[in-house]
TIPAKE-930886 format. One line per field, with one value per residue: residue in one letter; x, y, z of N, C-alpha, C, CB in turn. Coordinates in Angstrom, 2 decimals, m for minus. Glycine has a CB too. Layout:
N
res = (A|...)
n_px = (X|...)
n_py = (Y|...)
n_pz = (Z|...)
ca_px = (X|...)
ca_py = (Y|...)
ca_pz = (Z|...)
c_px = (X|...)
c_py = (Y|...)
c_pz = (Z|...)
cb_px = (X|...)
cb_py = (Y|...)
cb_pz = (Z|...)
//
This chain:
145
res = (X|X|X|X|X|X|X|X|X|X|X|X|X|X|X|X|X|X|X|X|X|X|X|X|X|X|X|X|X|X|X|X|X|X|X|X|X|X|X|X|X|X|X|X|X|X|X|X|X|X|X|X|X|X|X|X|X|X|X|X|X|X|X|X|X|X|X|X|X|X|X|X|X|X|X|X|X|X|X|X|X|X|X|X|X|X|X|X|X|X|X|X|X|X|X|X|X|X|X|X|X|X|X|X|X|X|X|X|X|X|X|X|X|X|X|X|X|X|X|X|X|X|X|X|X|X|X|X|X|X|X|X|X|X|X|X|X|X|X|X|X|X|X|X|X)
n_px = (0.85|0.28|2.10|0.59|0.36|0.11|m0.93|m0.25|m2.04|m1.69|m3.15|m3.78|m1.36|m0.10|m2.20|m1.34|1.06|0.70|m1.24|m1.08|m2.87|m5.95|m6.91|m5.35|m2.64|m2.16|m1.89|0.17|2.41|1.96|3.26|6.08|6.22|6.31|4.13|2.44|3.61|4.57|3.98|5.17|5.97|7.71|6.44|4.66|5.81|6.72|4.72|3.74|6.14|5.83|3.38|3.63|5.25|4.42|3.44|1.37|0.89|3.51|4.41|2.00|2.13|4.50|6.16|9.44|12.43|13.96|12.05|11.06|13.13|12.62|10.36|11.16|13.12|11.42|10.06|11.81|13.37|11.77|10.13|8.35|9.54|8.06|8.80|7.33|6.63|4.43|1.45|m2.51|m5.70|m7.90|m9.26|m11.28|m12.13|m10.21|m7.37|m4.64|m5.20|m4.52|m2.05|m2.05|m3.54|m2.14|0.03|m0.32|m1.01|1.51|3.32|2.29|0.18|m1.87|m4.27|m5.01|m4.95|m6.99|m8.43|m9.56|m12.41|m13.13|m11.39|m12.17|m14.53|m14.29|m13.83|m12.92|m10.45|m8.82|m8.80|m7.76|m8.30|m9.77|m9.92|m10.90|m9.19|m9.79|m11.32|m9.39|m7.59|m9.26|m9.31|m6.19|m6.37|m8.27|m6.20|m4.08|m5.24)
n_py = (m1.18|2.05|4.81|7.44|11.09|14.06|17.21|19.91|22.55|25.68|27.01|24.46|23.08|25.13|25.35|23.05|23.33|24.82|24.35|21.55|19.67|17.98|17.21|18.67|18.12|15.82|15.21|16.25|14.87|12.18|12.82|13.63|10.99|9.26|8.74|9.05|10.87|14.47|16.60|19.71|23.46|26.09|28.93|27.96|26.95|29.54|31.51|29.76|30.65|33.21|33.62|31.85|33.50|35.73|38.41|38.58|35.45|34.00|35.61|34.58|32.03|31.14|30.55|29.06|29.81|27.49|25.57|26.14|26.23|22.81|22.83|23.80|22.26|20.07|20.90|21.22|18.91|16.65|16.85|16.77|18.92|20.84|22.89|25.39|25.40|25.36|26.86|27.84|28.77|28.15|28.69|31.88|33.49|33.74|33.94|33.14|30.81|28.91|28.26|25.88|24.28|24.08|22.98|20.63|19.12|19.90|17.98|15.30|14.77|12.91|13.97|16.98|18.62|20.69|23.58|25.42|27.09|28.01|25.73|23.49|23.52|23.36|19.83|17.93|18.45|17.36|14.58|14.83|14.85|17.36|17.99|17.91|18.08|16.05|13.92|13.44|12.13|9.99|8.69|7.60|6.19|3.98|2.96|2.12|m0.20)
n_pz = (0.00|m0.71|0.35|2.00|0.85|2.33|2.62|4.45|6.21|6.61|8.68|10.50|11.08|12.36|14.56|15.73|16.93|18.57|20.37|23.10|22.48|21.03|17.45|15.36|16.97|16.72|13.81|12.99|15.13|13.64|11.10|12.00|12.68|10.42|9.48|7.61|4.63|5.06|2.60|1.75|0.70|m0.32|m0.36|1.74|3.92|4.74|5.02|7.04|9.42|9.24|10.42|13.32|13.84|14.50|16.99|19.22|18.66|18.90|21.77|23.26|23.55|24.54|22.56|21.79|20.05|19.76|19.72|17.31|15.36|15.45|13.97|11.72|10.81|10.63|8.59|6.31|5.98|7.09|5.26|2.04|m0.44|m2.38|m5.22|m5.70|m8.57|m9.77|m10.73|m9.75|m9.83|m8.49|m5.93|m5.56|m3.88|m1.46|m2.91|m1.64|m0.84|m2.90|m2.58|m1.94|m3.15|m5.51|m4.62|m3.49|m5.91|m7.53|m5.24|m5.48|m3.89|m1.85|m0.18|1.70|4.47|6.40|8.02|6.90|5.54|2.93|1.37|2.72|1.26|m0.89|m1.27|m2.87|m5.50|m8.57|m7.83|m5.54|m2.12|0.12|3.39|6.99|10.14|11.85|9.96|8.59|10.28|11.05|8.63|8.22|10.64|9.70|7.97|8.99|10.56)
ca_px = (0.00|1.61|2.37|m0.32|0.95|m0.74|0.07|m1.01|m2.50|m0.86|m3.88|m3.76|0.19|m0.01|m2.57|m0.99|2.25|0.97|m2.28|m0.61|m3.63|m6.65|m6.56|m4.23|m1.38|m2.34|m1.75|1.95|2.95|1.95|3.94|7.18|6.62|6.09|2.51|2.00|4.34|3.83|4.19|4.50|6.14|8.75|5.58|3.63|6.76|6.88|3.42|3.90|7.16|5.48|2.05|4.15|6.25|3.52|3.39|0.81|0.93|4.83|4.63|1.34|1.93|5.39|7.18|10.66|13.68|14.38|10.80|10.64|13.95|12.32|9.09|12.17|13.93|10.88|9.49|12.92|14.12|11.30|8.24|8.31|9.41|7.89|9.15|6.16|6.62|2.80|0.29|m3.71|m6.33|m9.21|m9.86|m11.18|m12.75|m9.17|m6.41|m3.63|m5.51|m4.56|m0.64|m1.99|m3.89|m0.81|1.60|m0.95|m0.45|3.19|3.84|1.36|m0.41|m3.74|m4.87|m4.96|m5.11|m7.63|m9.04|m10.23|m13.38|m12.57|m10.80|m12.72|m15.51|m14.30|m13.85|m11.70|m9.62|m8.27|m8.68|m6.80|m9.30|m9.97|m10.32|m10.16|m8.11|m10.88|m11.80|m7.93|m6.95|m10.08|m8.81|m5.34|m6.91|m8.79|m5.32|m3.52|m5.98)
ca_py = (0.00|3.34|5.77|8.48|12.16|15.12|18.90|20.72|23.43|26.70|26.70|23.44|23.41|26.27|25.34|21.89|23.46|26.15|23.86|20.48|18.70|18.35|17.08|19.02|18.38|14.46|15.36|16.52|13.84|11.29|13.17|13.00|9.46|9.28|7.34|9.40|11.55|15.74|17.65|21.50|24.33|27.15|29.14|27.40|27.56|31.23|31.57|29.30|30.75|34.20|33.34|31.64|34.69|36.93|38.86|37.42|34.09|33.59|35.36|34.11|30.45|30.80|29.47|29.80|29.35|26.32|25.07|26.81|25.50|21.80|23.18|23.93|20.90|19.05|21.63|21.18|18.14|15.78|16.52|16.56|19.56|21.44|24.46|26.26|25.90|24.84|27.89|27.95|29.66|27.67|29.52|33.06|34.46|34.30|33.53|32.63|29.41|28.70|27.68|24.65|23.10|23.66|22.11|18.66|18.88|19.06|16.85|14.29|14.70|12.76|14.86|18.36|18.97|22.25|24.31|26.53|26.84|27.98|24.70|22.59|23.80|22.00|18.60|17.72|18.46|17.07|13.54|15.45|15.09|18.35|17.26|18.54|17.42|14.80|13.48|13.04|11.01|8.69|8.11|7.28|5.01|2.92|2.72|1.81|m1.32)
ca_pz = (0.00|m0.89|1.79|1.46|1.27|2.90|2.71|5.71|5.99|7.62|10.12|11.05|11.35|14.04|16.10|16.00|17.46|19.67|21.55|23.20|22.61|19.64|16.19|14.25|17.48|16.23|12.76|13.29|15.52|13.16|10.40|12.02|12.58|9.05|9.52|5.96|4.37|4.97|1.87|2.06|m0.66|0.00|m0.09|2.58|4.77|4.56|5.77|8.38|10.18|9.40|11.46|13.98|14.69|14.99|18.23|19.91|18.66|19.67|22.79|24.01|23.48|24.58|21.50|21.35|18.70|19.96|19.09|15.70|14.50|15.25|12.96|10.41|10.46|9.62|7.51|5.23|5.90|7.04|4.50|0.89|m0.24|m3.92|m5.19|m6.11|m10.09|m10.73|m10.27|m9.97|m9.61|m8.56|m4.72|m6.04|m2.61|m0.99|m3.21|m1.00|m0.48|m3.82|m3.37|m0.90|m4.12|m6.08|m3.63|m3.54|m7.16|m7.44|m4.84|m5.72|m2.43|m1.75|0.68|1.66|5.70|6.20|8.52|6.23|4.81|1.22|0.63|2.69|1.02|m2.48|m0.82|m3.75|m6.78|m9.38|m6.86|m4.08|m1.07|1.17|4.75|7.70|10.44|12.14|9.07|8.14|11.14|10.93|7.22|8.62|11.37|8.72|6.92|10.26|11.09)
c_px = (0.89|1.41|1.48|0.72|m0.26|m0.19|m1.26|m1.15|m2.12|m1.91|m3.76|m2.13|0.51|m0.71|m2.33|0.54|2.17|m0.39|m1.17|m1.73|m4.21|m5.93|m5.30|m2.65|m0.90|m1.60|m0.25|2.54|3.08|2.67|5.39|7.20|6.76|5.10|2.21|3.13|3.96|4.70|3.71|5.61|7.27|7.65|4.75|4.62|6.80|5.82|3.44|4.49|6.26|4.40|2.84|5.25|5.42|3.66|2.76|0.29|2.49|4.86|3.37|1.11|3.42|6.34|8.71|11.66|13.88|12.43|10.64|11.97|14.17|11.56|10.01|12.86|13.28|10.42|10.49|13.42|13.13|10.23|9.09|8.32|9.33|8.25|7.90|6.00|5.08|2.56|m1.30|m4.33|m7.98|m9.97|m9.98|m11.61|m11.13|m7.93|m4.96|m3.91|m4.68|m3.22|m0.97|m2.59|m2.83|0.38|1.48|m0.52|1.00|3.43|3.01|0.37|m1.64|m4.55|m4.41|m5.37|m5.48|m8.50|m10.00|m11.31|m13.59|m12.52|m11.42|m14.55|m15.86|m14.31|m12.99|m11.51|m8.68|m7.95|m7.46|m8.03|m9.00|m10.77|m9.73|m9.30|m8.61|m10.55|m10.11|m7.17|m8.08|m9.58|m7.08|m5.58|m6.99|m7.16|m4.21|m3.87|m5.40)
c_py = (1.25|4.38|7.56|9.90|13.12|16.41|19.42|22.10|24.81|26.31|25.68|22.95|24.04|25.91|23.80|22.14|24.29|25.09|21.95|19.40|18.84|17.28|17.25|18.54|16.44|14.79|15.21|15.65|12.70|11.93|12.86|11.93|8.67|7.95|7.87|10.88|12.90|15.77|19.21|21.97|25.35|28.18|29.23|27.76|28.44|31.52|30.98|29.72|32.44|34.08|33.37|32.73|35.81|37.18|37.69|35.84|33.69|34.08|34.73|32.69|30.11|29.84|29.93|29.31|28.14|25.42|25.57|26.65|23.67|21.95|23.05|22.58|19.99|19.24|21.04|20.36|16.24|15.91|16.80|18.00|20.45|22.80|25.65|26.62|25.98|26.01|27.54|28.51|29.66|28.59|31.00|34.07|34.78|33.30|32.59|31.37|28.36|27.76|26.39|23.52|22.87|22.94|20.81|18.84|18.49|18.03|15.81|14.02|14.23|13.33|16.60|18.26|20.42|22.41|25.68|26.43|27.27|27.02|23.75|22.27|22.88|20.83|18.13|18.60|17.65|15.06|13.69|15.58|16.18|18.40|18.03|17.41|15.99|14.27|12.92|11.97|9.63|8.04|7.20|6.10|3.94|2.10|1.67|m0.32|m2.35)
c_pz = (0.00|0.04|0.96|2.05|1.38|2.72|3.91|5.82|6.90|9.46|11.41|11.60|12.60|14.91|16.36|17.37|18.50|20.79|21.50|22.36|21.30|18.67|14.88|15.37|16.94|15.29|12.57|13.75|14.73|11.64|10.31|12.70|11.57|8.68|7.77|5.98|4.07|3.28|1.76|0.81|0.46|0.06|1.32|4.23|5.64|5.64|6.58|9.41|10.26|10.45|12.29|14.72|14.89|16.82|19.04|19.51|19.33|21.12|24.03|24.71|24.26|24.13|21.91|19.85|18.92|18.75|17.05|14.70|14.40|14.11|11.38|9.74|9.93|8.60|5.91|5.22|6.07|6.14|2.91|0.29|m1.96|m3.77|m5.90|m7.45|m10.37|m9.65|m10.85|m9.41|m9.09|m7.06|m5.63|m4.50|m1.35|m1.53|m2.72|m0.52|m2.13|m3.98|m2.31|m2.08|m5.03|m5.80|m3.63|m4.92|m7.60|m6.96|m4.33|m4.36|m3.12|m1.12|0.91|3.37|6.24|7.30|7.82|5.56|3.36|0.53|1.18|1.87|m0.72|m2.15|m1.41|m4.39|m7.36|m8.60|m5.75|m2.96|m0.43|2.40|6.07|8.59|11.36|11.54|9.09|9.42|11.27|9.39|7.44|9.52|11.06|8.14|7.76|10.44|10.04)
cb_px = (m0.96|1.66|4.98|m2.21|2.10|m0.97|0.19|m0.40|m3.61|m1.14|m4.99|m4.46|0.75|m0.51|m4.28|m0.65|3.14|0.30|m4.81|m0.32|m4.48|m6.36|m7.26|m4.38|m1.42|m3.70|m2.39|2.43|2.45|0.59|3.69|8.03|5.91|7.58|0.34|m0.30|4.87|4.20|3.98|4.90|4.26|10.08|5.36|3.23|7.39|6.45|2.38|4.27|8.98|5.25|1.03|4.36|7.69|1.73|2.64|m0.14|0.62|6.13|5.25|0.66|1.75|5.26|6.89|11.57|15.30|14.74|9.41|10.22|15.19|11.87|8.28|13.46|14.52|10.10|9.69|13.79|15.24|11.15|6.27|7.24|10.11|6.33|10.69|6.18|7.45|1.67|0.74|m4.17|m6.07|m9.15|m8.67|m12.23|m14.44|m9.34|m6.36|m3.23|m7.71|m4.82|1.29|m3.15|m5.17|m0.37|1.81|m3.12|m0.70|4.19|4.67|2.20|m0.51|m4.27|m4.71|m6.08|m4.08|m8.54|m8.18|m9.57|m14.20|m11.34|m9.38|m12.47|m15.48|m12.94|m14.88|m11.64|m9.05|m7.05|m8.51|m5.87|m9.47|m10.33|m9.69|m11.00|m7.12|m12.21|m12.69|m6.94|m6.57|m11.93|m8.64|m4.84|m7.84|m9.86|m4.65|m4.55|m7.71)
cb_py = (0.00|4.21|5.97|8.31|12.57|14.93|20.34|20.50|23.00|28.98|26.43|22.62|24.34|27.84|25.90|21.13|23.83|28.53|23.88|20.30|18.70|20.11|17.55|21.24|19.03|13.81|16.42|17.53|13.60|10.64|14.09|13.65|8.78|9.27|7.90|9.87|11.02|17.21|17.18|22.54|25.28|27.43|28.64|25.41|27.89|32.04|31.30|28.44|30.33|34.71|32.04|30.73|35.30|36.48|40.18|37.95|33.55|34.20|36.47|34.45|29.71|30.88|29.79|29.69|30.06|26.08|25.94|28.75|26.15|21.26|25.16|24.85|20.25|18.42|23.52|21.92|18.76|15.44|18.32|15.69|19.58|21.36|24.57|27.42|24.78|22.75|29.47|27.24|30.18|25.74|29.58|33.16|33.19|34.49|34.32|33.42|29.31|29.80|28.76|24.87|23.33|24.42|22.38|17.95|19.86|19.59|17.13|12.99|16.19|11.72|14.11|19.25|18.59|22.53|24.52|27.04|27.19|28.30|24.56|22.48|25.40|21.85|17.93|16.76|19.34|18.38|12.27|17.41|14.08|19.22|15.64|19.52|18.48|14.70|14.42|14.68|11.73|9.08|9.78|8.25|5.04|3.88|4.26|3.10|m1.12)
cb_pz = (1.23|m2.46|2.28|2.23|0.37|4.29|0.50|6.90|5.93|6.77|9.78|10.10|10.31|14.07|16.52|14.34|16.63|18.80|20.78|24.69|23.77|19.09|16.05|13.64|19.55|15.91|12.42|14.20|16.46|13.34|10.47|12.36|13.14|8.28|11.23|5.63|3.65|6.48|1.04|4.25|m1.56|m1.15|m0.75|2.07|4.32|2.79|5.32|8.39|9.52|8.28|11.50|13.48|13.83|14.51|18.30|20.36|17.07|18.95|22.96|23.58|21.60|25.15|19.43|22.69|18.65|22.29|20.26|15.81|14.84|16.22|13.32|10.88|11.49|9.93|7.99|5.14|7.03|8.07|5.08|0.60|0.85|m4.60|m6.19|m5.47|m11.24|m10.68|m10.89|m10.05|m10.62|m8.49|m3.09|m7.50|m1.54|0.59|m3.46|m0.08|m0.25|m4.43|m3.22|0.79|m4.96|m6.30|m1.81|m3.26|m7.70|m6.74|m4.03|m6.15|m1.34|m1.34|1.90|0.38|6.17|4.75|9.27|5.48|5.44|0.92|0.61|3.98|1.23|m3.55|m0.87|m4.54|m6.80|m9.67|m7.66|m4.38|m0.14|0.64|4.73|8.43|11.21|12.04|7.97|7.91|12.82|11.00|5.98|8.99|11.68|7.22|6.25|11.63|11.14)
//
């Protein structure tokens, strides 16, 4: 059976790293165990480390460097990592959703890991499922058994 890939979704990324507990802190853990292989973008990155350094998200959660050069290491070294050649245009109500369907594309992702309602709102593309982060660990479960 082939090792399903996921791209995660900024949202779900952060409040995986900033709440101990929940869904999305699942999500991550079972990433770098490599239960299914992340894929994210130089893009996605960006937006991630940017959120994550926001004021009150870094000092409320009490992240530090230490923590956010683990986020890095797997960001760049443990997930799958596309360079953002493929562009689309299918989100029109807020664009910037747009480089998370391009990133499953590139890097053949079956899934898409979303908090957002934009993208969970397509369900698919192109046979890329759009799931949130529930849904995505009961799919993993099944795969598990």
């Amino acid at each position: 059976m082939a090792v399903i890939r996921a791209v995660i979704d900024t949202n779900v990324f952060v409040s995986g790293v900033i709440s101990p507990k929940g869904s999305p802190r699942k999500v991550l853990e079972l990433a770098k165990k490599e239960v299914f292989k992340a894929v994210t973008s130089i893009l996605i990155n960006h937006e991630i480390f940017e959120v994550i350094h926001r004021d009150y998200i870094y000092n409320k959660y009490g992240l530090t460097e230490e923590i956010i050069d683990d986020m890095a290491s797997f960001l760049y070294e443990g997930a799958i990592l596309t360079e953002d050649s493929y562009k689309i245009q299918k989100v029109k109500k807020d664009t910037e959703d747009n480089k998370f369907i391009a990133c499953a594309i590139e890097g053949e992702a079956d899934y898409i890991v979303s908090g957002d309602g934009h993208l969970l709102n397509l369900k698919h593309y192109r046979g890329i499922q759009i799931v949130d982060a529930n849904s995505f660990l009961k799919i993993l479960e099944k795969r598990v058994r």
